[in-house]
N, C-alpha and C positions, 0 to 999 in steps of 0.2 A: 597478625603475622608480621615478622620483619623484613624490613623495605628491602633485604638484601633476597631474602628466600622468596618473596613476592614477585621479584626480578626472573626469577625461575618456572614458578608455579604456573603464571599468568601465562606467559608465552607457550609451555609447554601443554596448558589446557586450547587453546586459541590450537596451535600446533593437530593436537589430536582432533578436535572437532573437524579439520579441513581434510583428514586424514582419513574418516570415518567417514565423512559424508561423500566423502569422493568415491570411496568403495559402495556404500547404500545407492549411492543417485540414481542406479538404475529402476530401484524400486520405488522410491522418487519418494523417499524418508525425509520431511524438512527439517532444513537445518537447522529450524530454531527447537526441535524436538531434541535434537542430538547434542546443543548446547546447554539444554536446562539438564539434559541426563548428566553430562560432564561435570554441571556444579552440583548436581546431588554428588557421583562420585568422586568427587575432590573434597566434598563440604565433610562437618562436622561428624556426621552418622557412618561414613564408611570410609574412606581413605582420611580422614581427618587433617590434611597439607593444607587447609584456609579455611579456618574458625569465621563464620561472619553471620553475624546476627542484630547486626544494628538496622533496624527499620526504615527510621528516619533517614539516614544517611543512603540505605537502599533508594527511597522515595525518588530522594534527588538526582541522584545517579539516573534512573530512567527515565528522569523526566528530560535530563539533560540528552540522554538519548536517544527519547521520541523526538524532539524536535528535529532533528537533525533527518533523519527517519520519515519523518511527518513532510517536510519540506523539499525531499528529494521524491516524494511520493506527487508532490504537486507537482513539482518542478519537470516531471515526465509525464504530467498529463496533456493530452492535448486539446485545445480550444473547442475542437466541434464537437468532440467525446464530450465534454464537460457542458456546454449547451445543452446535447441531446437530454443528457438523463439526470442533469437538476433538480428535475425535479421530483422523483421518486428516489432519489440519493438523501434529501433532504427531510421528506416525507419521513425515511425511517432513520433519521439523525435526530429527529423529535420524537415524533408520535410515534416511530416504532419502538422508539426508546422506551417508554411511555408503559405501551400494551407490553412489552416482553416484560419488564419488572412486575407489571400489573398479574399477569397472568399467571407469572413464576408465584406468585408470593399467595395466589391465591391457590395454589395445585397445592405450592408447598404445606398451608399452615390447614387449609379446607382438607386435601385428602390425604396427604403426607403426616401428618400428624405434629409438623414442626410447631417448635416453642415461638408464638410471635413474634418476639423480638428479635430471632435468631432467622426465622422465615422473613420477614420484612428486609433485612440488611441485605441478607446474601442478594435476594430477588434486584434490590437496588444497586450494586455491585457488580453482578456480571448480564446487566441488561444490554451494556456496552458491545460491539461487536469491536475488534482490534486491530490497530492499524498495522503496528509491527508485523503480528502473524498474518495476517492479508496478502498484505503488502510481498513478504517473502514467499509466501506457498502460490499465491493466485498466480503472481507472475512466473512459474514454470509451466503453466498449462496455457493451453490455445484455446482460447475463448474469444465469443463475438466481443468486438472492441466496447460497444457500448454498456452492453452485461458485466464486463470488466469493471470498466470504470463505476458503475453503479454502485457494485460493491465494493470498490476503493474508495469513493469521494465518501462514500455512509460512513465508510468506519475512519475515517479521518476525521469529521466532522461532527461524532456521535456524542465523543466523551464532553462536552460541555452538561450537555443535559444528565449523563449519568452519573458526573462528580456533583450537581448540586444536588439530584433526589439524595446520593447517599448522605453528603451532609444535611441536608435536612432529614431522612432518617433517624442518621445518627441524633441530632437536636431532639427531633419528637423522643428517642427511646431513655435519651438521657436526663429532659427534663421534662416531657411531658406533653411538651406542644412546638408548633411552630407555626410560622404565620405563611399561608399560603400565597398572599399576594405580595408580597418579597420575595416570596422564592420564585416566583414568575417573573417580579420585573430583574432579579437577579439573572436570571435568565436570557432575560432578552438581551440584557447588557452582556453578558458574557458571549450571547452569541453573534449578534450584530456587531459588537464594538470588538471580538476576533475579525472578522470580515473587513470591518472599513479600514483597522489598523492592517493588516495584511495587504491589502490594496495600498493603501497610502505609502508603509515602509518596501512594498516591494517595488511600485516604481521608483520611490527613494533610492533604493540600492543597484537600480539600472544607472538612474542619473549617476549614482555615485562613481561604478564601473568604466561610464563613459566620460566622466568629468574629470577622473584623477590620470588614466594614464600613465602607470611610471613603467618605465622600461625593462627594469627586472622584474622576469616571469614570474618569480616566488611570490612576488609582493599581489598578485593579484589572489593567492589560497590563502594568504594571512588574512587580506578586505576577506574573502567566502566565510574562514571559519569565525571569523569577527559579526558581520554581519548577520548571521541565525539566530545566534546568542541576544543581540541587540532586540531585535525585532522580539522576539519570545519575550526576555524581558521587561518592556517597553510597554508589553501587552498585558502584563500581569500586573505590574504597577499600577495598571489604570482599571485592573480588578477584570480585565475582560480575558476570553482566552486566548492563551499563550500557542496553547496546542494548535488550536484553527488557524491564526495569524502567521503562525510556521507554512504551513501548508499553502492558505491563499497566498499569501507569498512568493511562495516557489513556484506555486502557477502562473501569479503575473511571471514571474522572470522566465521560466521556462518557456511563456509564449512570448516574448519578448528580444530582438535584437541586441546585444554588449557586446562589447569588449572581451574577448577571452571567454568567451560562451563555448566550447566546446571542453577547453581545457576547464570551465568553472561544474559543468557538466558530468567530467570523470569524476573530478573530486569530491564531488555528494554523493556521488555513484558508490565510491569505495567505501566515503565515510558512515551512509547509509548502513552498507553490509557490516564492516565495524563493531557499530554499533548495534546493531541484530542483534551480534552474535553476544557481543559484552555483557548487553544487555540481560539477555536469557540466563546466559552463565549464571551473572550476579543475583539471580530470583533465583537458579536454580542452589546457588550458596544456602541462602533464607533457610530454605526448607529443610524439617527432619523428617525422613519418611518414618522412623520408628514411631512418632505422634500419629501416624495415620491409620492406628491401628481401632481408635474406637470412631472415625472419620472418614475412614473411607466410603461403606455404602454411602452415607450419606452425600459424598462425591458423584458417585457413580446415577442416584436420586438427581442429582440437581443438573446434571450432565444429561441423562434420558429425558427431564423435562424440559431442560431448554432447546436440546436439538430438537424434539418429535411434538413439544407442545407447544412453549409459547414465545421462540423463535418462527415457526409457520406462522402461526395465528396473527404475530404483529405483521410477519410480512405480507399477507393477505388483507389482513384488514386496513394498514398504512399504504397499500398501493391501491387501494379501488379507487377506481376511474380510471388510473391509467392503462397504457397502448401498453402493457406486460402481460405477457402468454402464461400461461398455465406451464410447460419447460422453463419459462425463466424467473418467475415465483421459486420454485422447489428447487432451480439451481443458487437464488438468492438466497434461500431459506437455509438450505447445507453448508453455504460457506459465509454464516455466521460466527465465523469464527472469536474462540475466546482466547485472551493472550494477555500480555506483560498490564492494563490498565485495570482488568479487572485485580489482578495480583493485588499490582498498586494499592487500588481501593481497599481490598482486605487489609490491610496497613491500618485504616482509618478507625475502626473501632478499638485497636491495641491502643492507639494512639491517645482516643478518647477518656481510656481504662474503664471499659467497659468488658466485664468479667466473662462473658464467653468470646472476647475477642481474640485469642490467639483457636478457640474451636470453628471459628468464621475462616480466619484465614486457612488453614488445614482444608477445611471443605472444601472453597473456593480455588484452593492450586490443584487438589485431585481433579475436579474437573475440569480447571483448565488443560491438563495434561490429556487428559481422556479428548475434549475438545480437539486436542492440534494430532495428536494421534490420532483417533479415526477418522475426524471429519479432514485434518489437511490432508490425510495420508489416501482419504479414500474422492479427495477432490476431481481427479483424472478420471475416473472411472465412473464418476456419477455423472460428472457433465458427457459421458459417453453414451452411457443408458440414454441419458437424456437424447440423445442427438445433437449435445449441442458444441460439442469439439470439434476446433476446424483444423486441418490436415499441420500435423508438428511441423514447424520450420526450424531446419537448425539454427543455433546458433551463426554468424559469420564470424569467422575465422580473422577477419583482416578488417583494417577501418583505415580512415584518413583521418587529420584532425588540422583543424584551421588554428593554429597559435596565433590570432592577430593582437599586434602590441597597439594598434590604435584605431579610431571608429571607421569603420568601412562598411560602405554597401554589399559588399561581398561576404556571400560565409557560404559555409558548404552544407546542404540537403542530402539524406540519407532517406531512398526509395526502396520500399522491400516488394519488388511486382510481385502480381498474385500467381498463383498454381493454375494447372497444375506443373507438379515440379518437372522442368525441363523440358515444358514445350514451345517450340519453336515463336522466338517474337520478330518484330519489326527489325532491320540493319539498323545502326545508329545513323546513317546520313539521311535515313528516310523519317526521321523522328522530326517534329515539330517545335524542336527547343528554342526557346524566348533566344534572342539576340545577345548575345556574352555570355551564353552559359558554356561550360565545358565537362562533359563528362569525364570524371579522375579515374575512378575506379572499380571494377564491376566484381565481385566475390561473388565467386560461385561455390558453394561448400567447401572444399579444403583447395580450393584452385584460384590463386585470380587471376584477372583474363585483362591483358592490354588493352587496353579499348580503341580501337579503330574503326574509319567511318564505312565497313564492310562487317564492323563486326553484329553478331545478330543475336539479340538479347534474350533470357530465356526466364519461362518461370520458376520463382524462389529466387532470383539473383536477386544480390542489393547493390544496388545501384547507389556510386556518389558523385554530386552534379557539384559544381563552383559556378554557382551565380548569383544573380541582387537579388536581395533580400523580398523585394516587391513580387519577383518572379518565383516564388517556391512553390505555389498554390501552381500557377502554370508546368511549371517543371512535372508535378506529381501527377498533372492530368497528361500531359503530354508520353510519361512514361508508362502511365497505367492503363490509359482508356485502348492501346492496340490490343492486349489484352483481355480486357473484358468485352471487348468489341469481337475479338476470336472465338471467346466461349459463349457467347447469345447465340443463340437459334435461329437461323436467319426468317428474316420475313417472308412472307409468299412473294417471288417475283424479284428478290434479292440477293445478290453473292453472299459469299460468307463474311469478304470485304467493308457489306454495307451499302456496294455502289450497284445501282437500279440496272437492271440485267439491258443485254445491247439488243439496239432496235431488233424488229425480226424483219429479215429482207423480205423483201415484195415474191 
C-alpha cells in the first residue's frame, strides 16, 4: 500500500473500530473481536484498501506489541494478588501448558482422525492461553481479584513453554527428532532468566526514573517508550524470554514508588489499548476467509476440543492440591482464552516450509475467532452462572493525577470502598487517617463531592488520599475497614459499631 493511502486507511480503520465498539458495549462485544473483523474487512478478500500478507514482518509487529501489552498488564497488578495465586498461575504456565497440547493432539490424531504431523503442531500452537485477549475481555467484568489475576499472570507467563514445544515440534516434524533434554534446559533458561532479567531491568528503570530527573514532562514518555523496548530486548539477546521480562517488569515498577508514576501509568494504559487494537487489526489483515472453505470444520473441531476437553482437563489436573473450588476451576477453564500468540505460532510452520503450513494457520485463526467470540463474548455470563460476579462498579468519571517532577515521599492512593452501592459510611473527620494524609477527591458516579470534614463517605466512592508513600497500606485500612465493619453481623452482646454493649444498670 502507499505510505500516502496508508495515512488514510489506518486511521480510518482505528476510527471505525472505536465507533462500533462504542455502539456494541452494551452487549459487551470485545474489542479485540471487532478489530480482527475490520482487518478481514479492509484486507485483501473483501474491501481490498491494505494488501498484507507478509508473515514475518506480521511476527514482528506483534511481538513488538505484546510487550508493551504484556508490561502494562504487570504493571497493574498488584503485590498481594500476585503472592496469593503464584502459585497455581504458574502451575498452568507449565504443566498446564504441557496437558492442554498433550490432550489436544491426542483427541485430535486418536479420535479426530487428523494427519500426525498436522494434529501434533496445531495441539503445540494453541495450548498457550493469551495475554492480549485476556487482558482486554477479563478486565470488563467483576471478578474476585484473586481469580483475576490467576488468569492474567497464566497467560502472561504461559508463552515460554508454548514457543519451545512448537519449535521443537516443528524440529521433530521436519527432521525427524529432537533432543529432549535441551528442550527442557531451553526451557528453564527461557523461563527463569525472563524472570531474573525482569526483576533486575525493572528496578533498573525505577533507579533510572529517579536518578535522571529532567524537568520537561515529555522527557519522562520518551525514558517509558524507551525503556520496554530495552528490557524485551535485552532478554532475547541472552536467548531468555522477552515476553515474561516485559511483564515481571512492569510489576516490579507497578509496585514500586518513581518519579512521574502516575503520568508513567496513563501512558501504558493508552499505549497498551493501541496496541490491542493494532495489533488485532494486523492478524486480521493476514487472513483470507475465502481459504477457509476446506478449514473451517476443522476450526470449529479444534475450537470444541480445546474449550470442552483439554483446556478443563489441564486445569484440573495442573491445580490439584491447590485451595481452588470447583466455581473457580470451570471459571479458569472458560476463559482460557486463545488470541494473537497462538496466530503468531501458526506463522511458524510457513516459516519452516513445511507443506501443510498455510492449512495450520487457516485452522488455528478459525478457532481463535470462535475462541474470543464465544468464550470472551459469553465471559459475564458464565462467571454469573457461576456466582461468581461481584456487584459491576462503574467506571469513575473524574481522577487526580500527581505530575511530580522529582522524588518525593508523597503520591496520591486511589481507594474504591466496597458496596453496597451508596450506603452510608463514616464522616471524614471521624476516619483514622495516618498524619499528613489529605483526602483530594471523592467520585461518586457522575458527581464529585468536595470533601469536607462533615462530609460522610459512601459505598462505591473512590476515594483520592495525598499521602507518604509508607502510609498507603494504612490509608486503605483506614478507609475500608468502617465499611466492612458495617456489613459483618454483629456478635452476640455487640453493636453494629463493634463496641461491647453498656453495662446494664443495677
Amino acid at each position: 500500500m502507499p505510505l500516502e493511502l496508508a495515512y488514510i486507511v489506518a486511521p480510518v480503520i482505528l476510527i471505525c473500530i472505536v465507533l462500533v465498539a462504542s455502539l456494541l458495549d452494551r452487549w459487551s462485544v470485545p474489542v479485540i473481536l471487532i478489530a480482527l473483523g475490520a482487518g478481514i474487512l479492509f484486507g485483501s478478500d473483501v474491501l481490498g484498501l491494505w494488501v498484507f500478507s507478509d508473515f514475518l514482518q506480521a511476527n514482528q509487529i506483534a511481538n513488538f506489541a505484546l510487550m508493551f501489552i504484556l508490561f502494562y498488564g504487570g504493571f497493574s497488578t498488584q503485590r498481594e494478588h500476585f503472592r496469593q495465586v503464584a502459585l497455581p498461575a504458574i502451575s498452568l504456565a507449565t504443566i498446564g501448558v504441557v496437558l492442554t497440547a498433550l490432550a489436544t493432539f491426542l483427541v485430535l490424531w486418536l479420535l479426530a482422525g487428523w494427519r500426525f504431523e498436522v494434529a501434533l503442531l496445531v495441539a503445540v500452537i494453541v495450548s498457550s492461553t493469551d495475554a492480549a485477549a485476556t487482558f482486554s475481555i477479563l478486565r470488563r467484568h467483576s471478578l474476585p481479584p484473586n481469580l483475576s489475576s490467576t488468569i492474567e499472570i497464566e497467560s502472561a507467563a504461559n508463552d515460554p513453554m508454548a514457543i519451545l514445544l512448537t519449535l521443537g515440534a516443528i524440529e521433530a516434524v521436519s527432521h525427524g527428532q529432537f533432543s529432549t533434554l535441551a528442550l527442557v534446559g531451553e526451557f528453564a533458561w527461557k523461563f527463569f532468566g525472563g524472570i531474573g532479567f525482569g526483576i533486575a531491568l525493572g528496578h533498573g528503570a525505577v533507579w533510572l526514573f529517579n536518578r535522571l530527573g529532567p524537568e520537561d514532562r515529555g522527557h519522562y514518555y520518551v525514558l517509558s517508550l524507551s525503556v520496554v523496548p530495552l528490557i524485551f530486548g535485552l532478554t532475547n539477546l541472552a536467548e531468555a524470554s522477552g515476553m515474561l521480562a516485559a511483564f515481571i517488569a512492569g510489576y516490579v515498577m507497578g509496585n514500586r514508588p518513581f518519579v512521574h508514576r502516575q503520568g508513567v501509568a496513563n501512558f501504558f494504559s493508552a499505549m497498551a489499548t493501541i496496541c490491542d487494537m493494532s495489533m488485532f487489526v494486523l492478524l486480521g489483515l493476514l487472513v483470507s476467509p475465502s481459504q477457509w472453505s476446506g478449514s473451517w470444520l476443522q476450526g470449529v473441531v479444534l475450537f470444541a476440543v480445546l474449550a470442552f476437553i483439554a483446556r478443563p482437563f489441564a486445569v484440573w489436573i495442573g491445580t490439584l492440591g491447590m485451595r481452588l473450588g470447583r466455581r473457580a476451576r470451570l471459571m479458569i477453564a472458560w476463559a482460557g482464552l486463545r488470541g494473537s500468540v497462538p496466530i503468531v505460532l501458526s506463522t511458524y510452520p510457513m516459516a519452516a516450509g513445511l507443506e501443510f503450513g498455510n492449512e495450520i494457520f487457516n485452522i488455528v485463526f478459525f478457532a481463535v475467532i470462535l475462541s474470543v467470540l464465544i468464550q470472551g463474548s459469553t465471559l459475564g455470563n458464565f462467571s454469573s452462572w457461576l456466582g461468581l460476579t461481584t456487584p459491576g462498579r462503574p467506571k469513575p468519571l473524574y481522577n487526580l493525577e500527581l505530575m511530580t517532577m522529582s522524588r518525593s515521599d508523597m503520591d496520591l492512593v486511589v481507594v474504591d470502598l466496597p458496596g453496597p452501592q451508596g450506603v452510608q459510611g463514616p464522616r471524614i473527620q471521624n476516619l483514622n487517617l495516618p498524619p499528613g494524609s489529605v483526602i483530594t477527591l471523592i467520585s461518586r458516579g457522575r458527581e464529585v463531592v468536595a470533601p469536607r470534614g462533615d462530609t460522610h463517605l459512601e459505598g462505591w466512592d473512590q476515594v483520592t488520599v495525598l499521602a507518604h508513600v509508607a502510609d498507603h497500606e494504612q490509608v486503605r485500612q483506614a478507609l475500608v475497614q468502617p465499611f466492612e465493619l458495617a456489613m459483618r453481623p454483629p456478635a452476640d452482646g455487640e453493636d453494629r459499631d463493634g463496641s461491647p454493649p453498656p453495662a446494664a444498670e443495677a
